[in-house]
C-alpha positions in Angstrom: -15.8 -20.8 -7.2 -16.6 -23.0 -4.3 -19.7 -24.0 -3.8 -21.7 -23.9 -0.5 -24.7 -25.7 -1.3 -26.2 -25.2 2.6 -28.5 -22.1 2.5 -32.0 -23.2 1.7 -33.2 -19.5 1.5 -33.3 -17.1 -1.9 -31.0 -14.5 -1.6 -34.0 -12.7 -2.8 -35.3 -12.9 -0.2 -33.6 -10.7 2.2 -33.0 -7.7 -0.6 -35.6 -5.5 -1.7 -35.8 -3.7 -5.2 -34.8 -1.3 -4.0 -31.6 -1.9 -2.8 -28.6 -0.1 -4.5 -25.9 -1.7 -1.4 -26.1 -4.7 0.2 -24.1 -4.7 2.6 -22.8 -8.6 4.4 -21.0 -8.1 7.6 -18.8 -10.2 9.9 -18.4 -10.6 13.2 -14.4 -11.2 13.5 -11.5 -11.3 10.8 -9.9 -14.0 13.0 -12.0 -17.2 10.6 -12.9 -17.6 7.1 -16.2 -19.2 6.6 -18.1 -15.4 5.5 -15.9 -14.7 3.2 -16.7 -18.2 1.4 -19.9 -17.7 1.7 -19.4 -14.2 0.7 -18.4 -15.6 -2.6 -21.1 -18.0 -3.5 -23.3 -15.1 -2.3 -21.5 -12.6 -5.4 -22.1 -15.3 -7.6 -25.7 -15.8 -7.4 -25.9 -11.7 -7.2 -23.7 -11.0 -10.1 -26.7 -13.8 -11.7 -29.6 -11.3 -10.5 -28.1 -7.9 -12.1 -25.3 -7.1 -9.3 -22.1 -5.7 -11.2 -19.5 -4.7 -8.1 -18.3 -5.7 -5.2 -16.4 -3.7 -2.4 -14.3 -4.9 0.0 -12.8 -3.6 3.8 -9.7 -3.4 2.0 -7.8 -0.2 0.6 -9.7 2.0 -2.1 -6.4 2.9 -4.0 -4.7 -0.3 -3.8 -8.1 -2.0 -5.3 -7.4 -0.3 -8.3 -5.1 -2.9 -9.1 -7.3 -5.5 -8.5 -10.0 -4.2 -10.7 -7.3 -3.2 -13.5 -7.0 -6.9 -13.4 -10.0 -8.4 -13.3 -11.8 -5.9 -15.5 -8.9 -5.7 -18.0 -6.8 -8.6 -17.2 -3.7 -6.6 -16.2 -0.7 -7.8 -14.4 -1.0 -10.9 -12.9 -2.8 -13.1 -10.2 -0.1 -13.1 -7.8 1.0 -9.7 -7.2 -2.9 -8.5 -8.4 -3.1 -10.5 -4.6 -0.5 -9.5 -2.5 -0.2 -6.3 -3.5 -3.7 -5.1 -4.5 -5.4 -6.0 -0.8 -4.9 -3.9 2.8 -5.2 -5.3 6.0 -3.3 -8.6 5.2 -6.2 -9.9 3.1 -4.7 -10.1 0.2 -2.1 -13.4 0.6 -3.3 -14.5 3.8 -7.1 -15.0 2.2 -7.3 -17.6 -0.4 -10.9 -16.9 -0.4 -10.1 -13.3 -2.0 -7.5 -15.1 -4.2 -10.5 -17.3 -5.5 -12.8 -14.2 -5.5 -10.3 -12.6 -7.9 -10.0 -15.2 -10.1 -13.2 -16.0 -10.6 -14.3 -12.3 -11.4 -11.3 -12.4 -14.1 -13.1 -15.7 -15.2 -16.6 -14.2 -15.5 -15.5 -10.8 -17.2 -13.2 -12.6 -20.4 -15.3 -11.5 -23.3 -17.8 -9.7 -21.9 -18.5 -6.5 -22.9 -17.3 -3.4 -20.4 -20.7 -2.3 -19.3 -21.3 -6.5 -18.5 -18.0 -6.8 -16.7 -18.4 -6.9 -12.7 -15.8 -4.5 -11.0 -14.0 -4.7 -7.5 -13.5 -2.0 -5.1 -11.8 -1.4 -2.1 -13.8 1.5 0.2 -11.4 1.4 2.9 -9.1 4.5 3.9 -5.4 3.2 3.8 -4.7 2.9 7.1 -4.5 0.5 10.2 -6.1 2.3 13.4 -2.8 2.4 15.3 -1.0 3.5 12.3 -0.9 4.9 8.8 1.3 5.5 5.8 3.1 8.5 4.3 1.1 10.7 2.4 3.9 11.5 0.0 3.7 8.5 -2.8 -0.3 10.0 -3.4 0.7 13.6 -4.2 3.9 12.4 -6.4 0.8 10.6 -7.8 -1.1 13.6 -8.6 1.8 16.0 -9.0 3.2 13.7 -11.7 -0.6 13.5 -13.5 -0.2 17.4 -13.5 3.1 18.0 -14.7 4.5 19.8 -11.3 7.6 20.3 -10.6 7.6 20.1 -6.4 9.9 18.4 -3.8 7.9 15.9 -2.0 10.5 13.7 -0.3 10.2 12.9 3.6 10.9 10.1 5.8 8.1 7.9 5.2 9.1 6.1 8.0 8.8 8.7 10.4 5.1 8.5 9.6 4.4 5.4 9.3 5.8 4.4 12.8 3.0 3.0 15.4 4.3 5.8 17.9 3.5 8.4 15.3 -0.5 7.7 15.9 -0.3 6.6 19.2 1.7 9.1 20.8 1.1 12.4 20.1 4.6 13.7 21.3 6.3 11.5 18.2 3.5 12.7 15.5 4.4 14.7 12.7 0.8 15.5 11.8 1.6 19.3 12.8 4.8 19.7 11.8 5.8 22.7 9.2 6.6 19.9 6.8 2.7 18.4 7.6 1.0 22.0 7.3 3.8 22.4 3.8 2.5 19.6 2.4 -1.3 20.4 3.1 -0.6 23.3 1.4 0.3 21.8 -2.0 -1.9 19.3 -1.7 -5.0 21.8 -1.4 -3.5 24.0 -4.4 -3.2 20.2 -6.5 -6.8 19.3 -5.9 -7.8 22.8 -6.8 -5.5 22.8 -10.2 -7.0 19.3 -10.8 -10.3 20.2 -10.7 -10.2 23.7 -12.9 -8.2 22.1 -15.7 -10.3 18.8 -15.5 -11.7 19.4 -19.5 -8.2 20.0 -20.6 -6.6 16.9 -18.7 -9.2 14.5 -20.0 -8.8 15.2 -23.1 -4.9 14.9 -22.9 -5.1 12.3 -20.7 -8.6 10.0 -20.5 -11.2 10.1 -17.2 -10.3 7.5 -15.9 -6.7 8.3 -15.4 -7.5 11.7 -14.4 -9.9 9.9 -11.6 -7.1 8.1 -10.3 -5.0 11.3 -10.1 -8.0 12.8 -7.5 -8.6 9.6 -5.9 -4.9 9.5 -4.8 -4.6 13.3 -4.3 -7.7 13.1 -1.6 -6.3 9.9 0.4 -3.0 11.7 0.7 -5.5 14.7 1.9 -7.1 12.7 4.6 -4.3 11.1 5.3 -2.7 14.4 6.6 -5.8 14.8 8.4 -5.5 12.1 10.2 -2.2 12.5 11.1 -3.2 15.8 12.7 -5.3 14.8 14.4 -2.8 12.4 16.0 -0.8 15.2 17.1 -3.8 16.7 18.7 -2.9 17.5 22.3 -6.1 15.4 24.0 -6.3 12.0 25.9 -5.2 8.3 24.0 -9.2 7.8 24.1 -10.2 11.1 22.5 -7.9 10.7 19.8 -8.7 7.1 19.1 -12.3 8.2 18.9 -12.1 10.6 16.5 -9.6 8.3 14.3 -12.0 5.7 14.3 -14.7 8.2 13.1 -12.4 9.6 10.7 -11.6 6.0 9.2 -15.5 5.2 9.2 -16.3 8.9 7.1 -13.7 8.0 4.6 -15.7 4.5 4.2 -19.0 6.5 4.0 -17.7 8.6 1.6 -15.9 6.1 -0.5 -19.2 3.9 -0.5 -21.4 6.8 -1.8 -19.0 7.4 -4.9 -18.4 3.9 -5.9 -22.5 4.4 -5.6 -22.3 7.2 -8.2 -19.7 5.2 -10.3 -21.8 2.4 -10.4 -25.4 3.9 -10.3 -26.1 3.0 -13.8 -25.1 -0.6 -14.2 -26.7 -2.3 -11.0 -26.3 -2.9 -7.6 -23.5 -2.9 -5.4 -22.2 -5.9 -2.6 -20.3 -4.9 0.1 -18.7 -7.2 3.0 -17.0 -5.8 5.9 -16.6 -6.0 9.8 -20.1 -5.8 11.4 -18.9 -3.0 13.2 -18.4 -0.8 10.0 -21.3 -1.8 8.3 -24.4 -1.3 10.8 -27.1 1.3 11.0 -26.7 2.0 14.6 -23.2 3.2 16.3 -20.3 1.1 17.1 -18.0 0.5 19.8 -15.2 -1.6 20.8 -12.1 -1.6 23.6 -9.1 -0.4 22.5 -5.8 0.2 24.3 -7.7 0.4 27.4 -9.8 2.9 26.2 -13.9 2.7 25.5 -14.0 3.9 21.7 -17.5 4.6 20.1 -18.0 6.2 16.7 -20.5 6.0 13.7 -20.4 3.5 11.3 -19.9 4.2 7.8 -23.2 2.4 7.2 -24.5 4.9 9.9 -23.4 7.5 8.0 -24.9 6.1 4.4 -28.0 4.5 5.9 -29.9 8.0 5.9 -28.9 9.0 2.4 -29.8 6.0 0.8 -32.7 5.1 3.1 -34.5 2.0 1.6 -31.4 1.3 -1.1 -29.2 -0.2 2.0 -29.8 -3.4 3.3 -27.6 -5.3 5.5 -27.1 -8.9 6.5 -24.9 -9.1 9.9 -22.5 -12.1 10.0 -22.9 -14.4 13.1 -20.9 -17.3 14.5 -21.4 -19.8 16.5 -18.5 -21.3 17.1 -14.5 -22.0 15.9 -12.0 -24.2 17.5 -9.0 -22.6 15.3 -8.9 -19.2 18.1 -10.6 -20.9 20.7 -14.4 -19.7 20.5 -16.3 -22.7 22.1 -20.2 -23.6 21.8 -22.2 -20.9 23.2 -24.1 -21.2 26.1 -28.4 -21.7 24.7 -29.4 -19.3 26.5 -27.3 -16.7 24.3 -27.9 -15.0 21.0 -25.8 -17.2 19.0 -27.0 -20.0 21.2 -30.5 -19.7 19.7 -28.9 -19.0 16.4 -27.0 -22.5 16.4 -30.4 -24.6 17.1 -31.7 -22.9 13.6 -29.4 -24.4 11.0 -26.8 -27.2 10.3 -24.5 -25.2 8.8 -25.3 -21.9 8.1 -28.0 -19.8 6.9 -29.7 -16.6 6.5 -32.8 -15.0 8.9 -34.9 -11.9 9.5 -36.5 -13.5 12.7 -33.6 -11.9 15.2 -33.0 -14.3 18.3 -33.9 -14.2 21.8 -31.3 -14.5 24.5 -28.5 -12.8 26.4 -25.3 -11.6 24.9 -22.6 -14.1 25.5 -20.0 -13.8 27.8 -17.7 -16.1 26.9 -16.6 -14.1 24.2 -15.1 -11.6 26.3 -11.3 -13.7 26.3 -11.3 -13.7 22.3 -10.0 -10.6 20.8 -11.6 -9.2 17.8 -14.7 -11.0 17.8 -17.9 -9.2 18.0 -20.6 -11.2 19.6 -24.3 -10.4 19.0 -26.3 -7.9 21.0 -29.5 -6.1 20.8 -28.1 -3.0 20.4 -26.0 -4.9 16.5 -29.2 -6.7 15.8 -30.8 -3.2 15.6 -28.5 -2.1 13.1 -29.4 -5.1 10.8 -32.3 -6.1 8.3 -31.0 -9.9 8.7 -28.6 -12.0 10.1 -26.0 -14.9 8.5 -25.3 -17.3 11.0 -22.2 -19.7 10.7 -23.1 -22.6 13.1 -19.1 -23.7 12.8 -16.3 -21.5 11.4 -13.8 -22.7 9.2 -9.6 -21.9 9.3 -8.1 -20.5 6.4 -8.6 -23.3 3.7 -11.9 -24.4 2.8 
């Protein structure tokens, strides 16, 4: 795993014993350097007692990756490009290496040793999201059903279908049809749970009602695309129904993995602070809570979070900040990069405003963090 030799703090510092998630956020997908650093941070946790890691990526896809890396099945490659959401799978060689090097640590180890990998995101882009027919022929098939589920996944899956509410089929007869089966499944699943394991296993049966409840909230969210309010209502409550699926996705791996140790998590700033979030978005002004908003209050002193920070990066054309800025104080602090509790003085940059999908720092963010991990320079997509 590469090695990053430029933070002259303890981890241990910044996490309490307490902590059950740590969470490490960044302020833009657009560069690479956190998720580097994010993987000579895993390292030295999986060396304190740290056993997972979830990612902003697909919680049913990362089943695949933690098939492999747990019990080495399939193979790097596809593991990669099909086991990641978001485009972060291929176009991330620092999750390829992440991968890799979990497959490496786990060979030999006994299972309650192994470290496992999690995705906690819902399936879905913002502006669009998938059929929910291949995750009840998932559960339907577990169960032994015999039920037409075939559609045009394409009709769902179409940008206009979530941004214009004239071309959704979130309250169609075939939406409320298959909300109807789907409910009935989960109920089935659950009252015949004993029987199934012990046809089946748990862990297969687990699978069976984690893919039964995305294609659940999937049709949720589809619904609520067809809902006849503004572009910026809708958007709003999207963004908060993507951010409650997090939350609750966060709080199970949590209960999956109460007994073996901690649990790291990276993902945008913006999903993983204490306070609310808000961004621009097709014109619109969109604010919602955070799925770390919405786990901060059940977990209380078990959540910490370190917000990512950056200077600046050449590669999309963030220049130096101005001193008199957050990140301005920030880059004064360290060479490279490094970790701090003491937040920083200043004004929140403006120069920011021409870069889309970078967060900078402001007072309200810094309230929603513990610490902060500033990147003086950020890096393209190799090291």
């Amino acid at each position: 795993m590469l090695r990053l030799n430029h933070m002259s703090q303890d981890i241990r510092e910044f996490i309490s014993p307490f902590t059950e998630i740590l969470a490490f956020g960044e302020p833009t997908h657009l560069e690479h350097a956190h998720t580097w650093i994010r993987n000579e941070l895993f390292e030295q946790l999986a060396a304190l007692g740290y056993r997972s890691i979830a990612l902003e990526s697909c919680r049913v896809r990362g089943t695949a990756v933690n098939d492999f890396v747990q019990h080495g099945m399939g193979d790097l490659d596809t593991v990669v490009k099909e086991g990641f959401s978001h485009t972060f799978g291929e176009n991330w060689p620092a999750n390829r290496e992440l991968v890799a090097w979990m497959r490496e640590y786990n060979e030999g180890k006994p299972k309650e040793d192994r470290l496992a990998f999690y995705g906690f995101d819902f399936q879905t882009e913002t502006s669009s999201a998938p059929s929910p027919r291949p995750y009840l022929e998932h559960a339907r098939d577990y169960l032994g059903e015999d039920v037409d589920l075939s559609t045009d996944d394409e009709k769902w899956s179409r940008d206009e279908a979530v941004m214009d509410l004239t071309r959704s089929p979130g309250k169609s007869e075939e939406a409320i049809r298959f909300r109807e089966i789907g409910t009935g499944m989960l109920r089935r699943l659950h009252k015949r749970m004993p029987e199934l394991v012990a046809d089946t296993s748990y862990e297969e049966w687990n699978a069976a009602e984690l893919h039964l409840t995305a294609g659940l909230s999937l049709l949720r969210y589809h619904r609520e695309c067809a809902e006849p309010n503004p572009l910026g209502v809708r958007l709003n409550r999207l963004c908060q129904m993507r951010d409650g699926v997090m939350a609750r996705n966060l709080l199970e791996i949590r209960r999956l993995e109460a007994g073996r140790g901690p649990t790291f998590v990276h993902a945008h700033n913006a999903h993983l602070q204490r306070t609310n979030s808000s961004m621009e978005m097709a014109g619109e002004r969109i604010e919602w809570f955070s799925a770390g908003a919405l786990v901060a209050p059940v977990l209380g002193d078990q959540y910490t979070v370190i917000g990512g920070a950056l200077g600046r990066n050449d590669s999309f054309g963030l220049g130096e900040p101005d001193r008199d800025t957050l990140e301005g104080s920030l880059q004064s602090r360290f060479t490279t990069w490094g970790i701090t509790e003491d937040k920083p003085q200043g004004k929140t940059r403006e120069d920011a405003k021409q870069v889309w999908a970078y967060f900078p720092l402001d007072q309200h963010l810094m309230a929603g963090v513990d610490a902060l991990l500033h990147v003086r320079v950020g890096r393209p997509v190799t090291r």
